[in-house]
DRENDO-1510 file (C-alpha; in Angstrom, 1 decimal, always signed):
<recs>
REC; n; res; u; v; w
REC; 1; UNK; +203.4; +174.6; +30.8 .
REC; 2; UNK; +200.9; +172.3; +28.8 .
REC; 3; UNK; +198.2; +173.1; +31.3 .
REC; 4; UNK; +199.0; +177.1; +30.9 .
REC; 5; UNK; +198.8; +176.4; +27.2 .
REC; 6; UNK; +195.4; +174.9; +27.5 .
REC; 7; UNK; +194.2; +177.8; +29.6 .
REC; 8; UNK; +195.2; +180.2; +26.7 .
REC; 9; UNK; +194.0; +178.3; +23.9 .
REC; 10; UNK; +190.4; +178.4; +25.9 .
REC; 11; UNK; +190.2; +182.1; +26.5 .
REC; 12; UNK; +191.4; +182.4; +23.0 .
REC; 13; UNK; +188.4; +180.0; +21.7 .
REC; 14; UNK; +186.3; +181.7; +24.1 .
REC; 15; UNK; +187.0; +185.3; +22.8 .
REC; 16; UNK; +186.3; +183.9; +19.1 .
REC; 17; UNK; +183.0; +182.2; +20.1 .
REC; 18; UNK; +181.9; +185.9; +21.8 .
REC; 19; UNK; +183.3; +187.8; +18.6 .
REC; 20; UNK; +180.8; +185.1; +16.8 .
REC; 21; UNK; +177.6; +185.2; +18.6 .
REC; 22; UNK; +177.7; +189.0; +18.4 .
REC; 23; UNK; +178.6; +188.7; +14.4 .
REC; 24; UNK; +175.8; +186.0; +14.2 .
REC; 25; UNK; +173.0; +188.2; +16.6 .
REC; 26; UNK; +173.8; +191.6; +14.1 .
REC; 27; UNK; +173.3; +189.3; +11.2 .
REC; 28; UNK; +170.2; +188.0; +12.0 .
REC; 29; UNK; +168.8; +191.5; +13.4 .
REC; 30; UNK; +169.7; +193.0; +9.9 .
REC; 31; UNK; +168.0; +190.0; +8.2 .
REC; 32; UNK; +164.6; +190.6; +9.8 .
REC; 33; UNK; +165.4; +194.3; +9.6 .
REC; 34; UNK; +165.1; +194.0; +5.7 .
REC; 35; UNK; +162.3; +191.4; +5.7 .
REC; 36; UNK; +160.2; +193.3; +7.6 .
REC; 37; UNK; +161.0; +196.6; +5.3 .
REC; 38; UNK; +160.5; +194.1; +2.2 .
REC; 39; UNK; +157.1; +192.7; +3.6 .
REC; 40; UNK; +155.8; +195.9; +4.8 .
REC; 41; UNK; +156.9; +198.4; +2.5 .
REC; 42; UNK; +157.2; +196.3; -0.7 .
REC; 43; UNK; +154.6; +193.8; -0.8 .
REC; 44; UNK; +151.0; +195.1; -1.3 .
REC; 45; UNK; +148.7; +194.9; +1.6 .
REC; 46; UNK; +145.1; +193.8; +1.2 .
REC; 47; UNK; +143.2; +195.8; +3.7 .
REC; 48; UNK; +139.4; +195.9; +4.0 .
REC; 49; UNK; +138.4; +199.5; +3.4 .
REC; 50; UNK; +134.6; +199.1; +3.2 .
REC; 51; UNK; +134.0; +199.7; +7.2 .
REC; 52; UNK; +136.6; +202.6; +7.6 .
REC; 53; UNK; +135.7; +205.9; +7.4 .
REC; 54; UNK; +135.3; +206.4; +3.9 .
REC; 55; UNK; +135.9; +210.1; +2.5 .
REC; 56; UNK; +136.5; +211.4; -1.2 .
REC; 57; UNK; +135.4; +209.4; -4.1 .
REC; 58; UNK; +134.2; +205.7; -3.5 .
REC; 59; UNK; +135.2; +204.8; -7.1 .
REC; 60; UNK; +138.8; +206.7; -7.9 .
REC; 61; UNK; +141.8; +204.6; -9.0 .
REC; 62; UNK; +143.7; +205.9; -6.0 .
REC; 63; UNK; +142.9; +204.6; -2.6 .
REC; 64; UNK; +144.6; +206.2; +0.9 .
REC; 65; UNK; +144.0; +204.4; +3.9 .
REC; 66; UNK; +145.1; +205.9; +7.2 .
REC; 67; UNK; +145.4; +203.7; +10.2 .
REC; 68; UNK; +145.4; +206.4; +13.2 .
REC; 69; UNK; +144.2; +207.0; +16.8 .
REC; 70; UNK; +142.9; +210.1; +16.9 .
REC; 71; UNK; +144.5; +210.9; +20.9 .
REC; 72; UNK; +148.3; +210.1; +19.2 .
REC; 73; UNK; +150.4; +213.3; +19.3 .
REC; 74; UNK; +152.1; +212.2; +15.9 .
REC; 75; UNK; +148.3; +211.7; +14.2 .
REC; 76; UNK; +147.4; +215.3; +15.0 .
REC; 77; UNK; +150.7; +216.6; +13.5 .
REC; 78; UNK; +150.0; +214.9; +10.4 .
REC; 79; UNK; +146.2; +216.3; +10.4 .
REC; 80; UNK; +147.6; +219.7; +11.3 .
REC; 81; UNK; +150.5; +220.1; +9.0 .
REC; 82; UNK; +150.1; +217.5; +5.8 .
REC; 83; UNK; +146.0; +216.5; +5.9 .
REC; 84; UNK; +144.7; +219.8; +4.7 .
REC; 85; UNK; +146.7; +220.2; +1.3 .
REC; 86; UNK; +146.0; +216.5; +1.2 .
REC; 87; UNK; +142.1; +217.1; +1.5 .
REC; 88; UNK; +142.2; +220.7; -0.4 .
REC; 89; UNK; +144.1; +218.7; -4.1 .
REC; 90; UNK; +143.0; +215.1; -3.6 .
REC; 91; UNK; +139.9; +214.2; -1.2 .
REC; 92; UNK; +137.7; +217.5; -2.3 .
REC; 93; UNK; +138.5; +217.1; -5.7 .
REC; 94; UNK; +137.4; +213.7; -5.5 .
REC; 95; UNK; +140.9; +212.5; -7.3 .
REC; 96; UNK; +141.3; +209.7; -4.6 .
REC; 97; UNK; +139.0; +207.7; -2.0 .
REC; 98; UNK; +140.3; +208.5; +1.8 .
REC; 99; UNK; +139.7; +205.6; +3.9 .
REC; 100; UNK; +140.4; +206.3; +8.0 .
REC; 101; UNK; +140.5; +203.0; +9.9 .
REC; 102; UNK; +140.5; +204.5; +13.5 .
REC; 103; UNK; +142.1; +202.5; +15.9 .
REC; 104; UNK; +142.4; +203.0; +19.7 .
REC; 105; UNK; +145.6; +201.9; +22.2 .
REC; 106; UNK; +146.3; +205.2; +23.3 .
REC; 107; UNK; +145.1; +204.8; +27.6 .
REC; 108; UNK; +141.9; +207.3; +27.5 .
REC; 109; UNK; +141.2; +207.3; +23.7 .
REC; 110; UNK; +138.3; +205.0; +23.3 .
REC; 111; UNK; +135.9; +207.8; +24.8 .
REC; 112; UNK; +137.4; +210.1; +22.2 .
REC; 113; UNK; +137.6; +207.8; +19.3 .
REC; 114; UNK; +133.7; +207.2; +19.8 .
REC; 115; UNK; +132.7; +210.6; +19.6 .
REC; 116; UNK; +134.6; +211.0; +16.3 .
REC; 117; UNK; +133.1; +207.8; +14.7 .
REC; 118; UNK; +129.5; +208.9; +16.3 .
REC; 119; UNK; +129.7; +212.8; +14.6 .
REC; 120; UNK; +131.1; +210.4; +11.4 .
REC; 121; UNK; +127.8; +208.8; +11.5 .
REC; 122; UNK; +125.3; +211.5; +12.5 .
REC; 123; UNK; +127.1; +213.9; +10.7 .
REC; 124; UNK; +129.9; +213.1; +8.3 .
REC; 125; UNK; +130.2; +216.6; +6.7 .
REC; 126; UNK; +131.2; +218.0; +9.8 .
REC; 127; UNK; +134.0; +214.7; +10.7 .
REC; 128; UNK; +136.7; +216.7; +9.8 .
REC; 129; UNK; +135.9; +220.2; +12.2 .
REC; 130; UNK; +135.3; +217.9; +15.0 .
REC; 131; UNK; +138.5; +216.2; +14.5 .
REC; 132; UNK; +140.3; +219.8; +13.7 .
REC; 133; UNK; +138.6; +221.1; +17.2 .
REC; 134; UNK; +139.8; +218.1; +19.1 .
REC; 135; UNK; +143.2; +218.6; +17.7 .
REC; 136; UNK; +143.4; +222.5; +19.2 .
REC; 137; UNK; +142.6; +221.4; +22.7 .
REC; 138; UNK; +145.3; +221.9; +24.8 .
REC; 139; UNK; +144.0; +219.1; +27.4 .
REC; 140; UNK; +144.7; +215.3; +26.8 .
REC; 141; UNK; +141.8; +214.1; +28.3 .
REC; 142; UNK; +138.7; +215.5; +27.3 .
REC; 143; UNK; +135.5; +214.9; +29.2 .
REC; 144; UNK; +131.9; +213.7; +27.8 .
REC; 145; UNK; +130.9; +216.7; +28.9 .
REC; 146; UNK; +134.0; +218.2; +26.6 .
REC; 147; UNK; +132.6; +216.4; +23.5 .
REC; 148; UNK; +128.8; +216.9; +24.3 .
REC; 149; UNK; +130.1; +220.5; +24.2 .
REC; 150; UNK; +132.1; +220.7; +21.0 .
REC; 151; UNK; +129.3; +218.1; +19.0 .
REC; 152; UNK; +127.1; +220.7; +20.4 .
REC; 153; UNK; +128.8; +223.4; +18.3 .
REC; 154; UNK; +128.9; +221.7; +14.8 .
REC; 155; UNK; +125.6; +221.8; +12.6 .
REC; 156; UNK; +123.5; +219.2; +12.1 .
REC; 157; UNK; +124.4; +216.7; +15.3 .
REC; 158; UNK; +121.5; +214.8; +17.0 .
REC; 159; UNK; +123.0; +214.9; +20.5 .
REC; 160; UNK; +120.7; +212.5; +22.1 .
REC; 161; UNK; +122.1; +210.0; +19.7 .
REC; 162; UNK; +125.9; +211.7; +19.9 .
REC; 163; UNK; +124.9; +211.0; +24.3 .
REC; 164; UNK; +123.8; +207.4; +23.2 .
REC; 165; UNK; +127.2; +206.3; +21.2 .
REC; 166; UNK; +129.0; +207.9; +24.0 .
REC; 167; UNK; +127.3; +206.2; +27.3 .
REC; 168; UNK; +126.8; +202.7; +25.6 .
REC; 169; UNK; +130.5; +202.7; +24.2 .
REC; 170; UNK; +128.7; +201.5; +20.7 .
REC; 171; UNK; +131.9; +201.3; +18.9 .
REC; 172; UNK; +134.0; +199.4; +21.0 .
REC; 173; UNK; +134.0; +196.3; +19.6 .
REC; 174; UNK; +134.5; +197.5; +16.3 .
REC; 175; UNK; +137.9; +199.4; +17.7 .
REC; 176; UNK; +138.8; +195.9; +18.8 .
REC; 177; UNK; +138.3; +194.5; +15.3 .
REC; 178; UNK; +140.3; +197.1; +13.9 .
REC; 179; UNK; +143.3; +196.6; +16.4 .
REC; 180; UNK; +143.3; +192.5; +15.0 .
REC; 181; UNK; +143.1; +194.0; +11.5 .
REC; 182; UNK; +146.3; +196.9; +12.3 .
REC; 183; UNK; +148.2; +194.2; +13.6 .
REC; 184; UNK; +148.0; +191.3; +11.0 .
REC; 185; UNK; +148.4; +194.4; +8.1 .
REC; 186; UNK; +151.7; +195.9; +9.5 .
REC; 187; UNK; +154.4; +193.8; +10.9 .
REC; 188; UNK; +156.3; +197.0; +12.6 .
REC; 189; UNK; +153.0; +198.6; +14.6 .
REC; 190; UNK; +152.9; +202.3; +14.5 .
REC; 191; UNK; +150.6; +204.9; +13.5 .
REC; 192; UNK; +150.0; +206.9; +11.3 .
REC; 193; UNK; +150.4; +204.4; +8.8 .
REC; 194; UNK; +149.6; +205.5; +5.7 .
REC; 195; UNK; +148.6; +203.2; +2.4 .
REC; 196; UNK; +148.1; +203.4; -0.8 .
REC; 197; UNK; +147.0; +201.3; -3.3 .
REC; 198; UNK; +147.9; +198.7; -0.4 .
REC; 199; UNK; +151.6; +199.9; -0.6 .
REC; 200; UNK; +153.2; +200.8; +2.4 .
REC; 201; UNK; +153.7; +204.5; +2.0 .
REC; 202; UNK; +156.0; +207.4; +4.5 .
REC; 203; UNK; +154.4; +210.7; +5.9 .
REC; 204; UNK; +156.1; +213.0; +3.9 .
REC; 205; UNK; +156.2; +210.8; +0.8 .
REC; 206; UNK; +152.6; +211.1; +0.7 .
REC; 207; UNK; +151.8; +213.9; -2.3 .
REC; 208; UNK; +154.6; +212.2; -4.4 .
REC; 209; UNK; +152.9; +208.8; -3.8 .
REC; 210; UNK; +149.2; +209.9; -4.9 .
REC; 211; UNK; +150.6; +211.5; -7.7 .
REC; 212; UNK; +152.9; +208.5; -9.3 .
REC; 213; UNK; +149.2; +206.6; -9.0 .
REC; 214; UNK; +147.5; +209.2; -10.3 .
REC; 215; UNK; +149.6; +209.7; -13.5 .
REC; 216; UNK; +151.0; +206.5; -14.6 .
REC; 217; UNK; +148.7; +203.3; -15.5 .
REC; 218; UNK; +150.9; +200.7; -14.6 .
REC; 219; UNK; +150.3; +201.5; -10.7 .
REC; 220; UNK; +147.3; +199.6; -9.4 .
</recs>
């Protein structure tokens, strides 16, 4: 009988200590849940702007910085869909300064992300038809010969130079410096990721955002 009892009283403890762990694993998921919202939504990011890809006007109040790789599927929805009304009120009318920090983890998009930082440098007028061209392409993994072809379409491109960026991979490295930068910014990684003013900011919160800066003067 007392041994029977003891046998109970164990599974019974042993149910309870389950029913625990479990209360105390959610717990602790939710707590660094809400930390990492707090710390990367909430707390101001300082992120070094002046090697991005600097668009709009160097000195507005408002600064956007975009953390993308130019091969994700989810980057060229946002440039299709929300970057042109973006760039039509905000970067054009030089109301904010648009900083790209191009990064590359996407298997295949270093090739890509060169070319669009080489026509950025030969030709930075002509960034954003490059980019929109690249985005219409129906296949994932465009060639050299694919982006010889396209820089060879846009006005104004040295393509010997364009040939150069592409053969000797000059951007690598700074891709890699990015990637350390992306990572110690945003404790969730994911892109796009979207600033402003160093404040985390989503997708389709982005007009709203720009404006609040824009209007009132207590926003940094």
């Amino acid at each position: 009988m007392i041994v029977y009892l003891f046998s109970d009283i164990y599974q019974i403890m042993g149910r309870i200590i389950d029913k625990l762990l479990v209360i105390i694993t959610i717990s602790v998921a939710m707590i660094f849940a809400i930390t990492t919202f707090f710390v990367d939504f909430l707390v101001p990011k300082n992120i070094d702007t002046e090697n991005g890809l600097i668009f709009g006007n160097k000195n507005a109040k408002v600064t956007l910085v975009m953390f993308e790789d130019f091969k994700c599927k989810y980057c060229k929805e946002y440039f299709n869909e929300t970057f042109p009304e973006i760039k039509e009120r905000y970067i054009d009318t030089g109301k904010i300064k648009y900083v790209i920090i191009p990064l590359s983890f996407i298997y295949g998009s270093k090739l890509l992300t060169n070319a669009a930082i080489g026509i950025y440098e030969l030709k930075k007028d002509q960034f954003f038809e490059f980019i929109s061209i690249v985005s219409e392409k129906k296949s994932k993994n465009l060639t050299k010969q694919d982006l010889i072809k396209i820089a060879s379409n846009l006005k104004g491109v040295n393509l010997e130079i364009f040939n150069e960026f592409l053969d000797q991979k000059v951007f690598n490295n700074y891709l890699d410096e990015n990637m350390e930068h992306a990572k110690k910014i945003m404790p969730t990684f994911e892109v796009p990721a979207v600033y402003i003013n160093g404040h985390r900011i989503d997708i389709d919160k982005i007009e709203n955002a720009i404006e609040d800066r824009l209007t009132y003067k207590e926003y940094k």
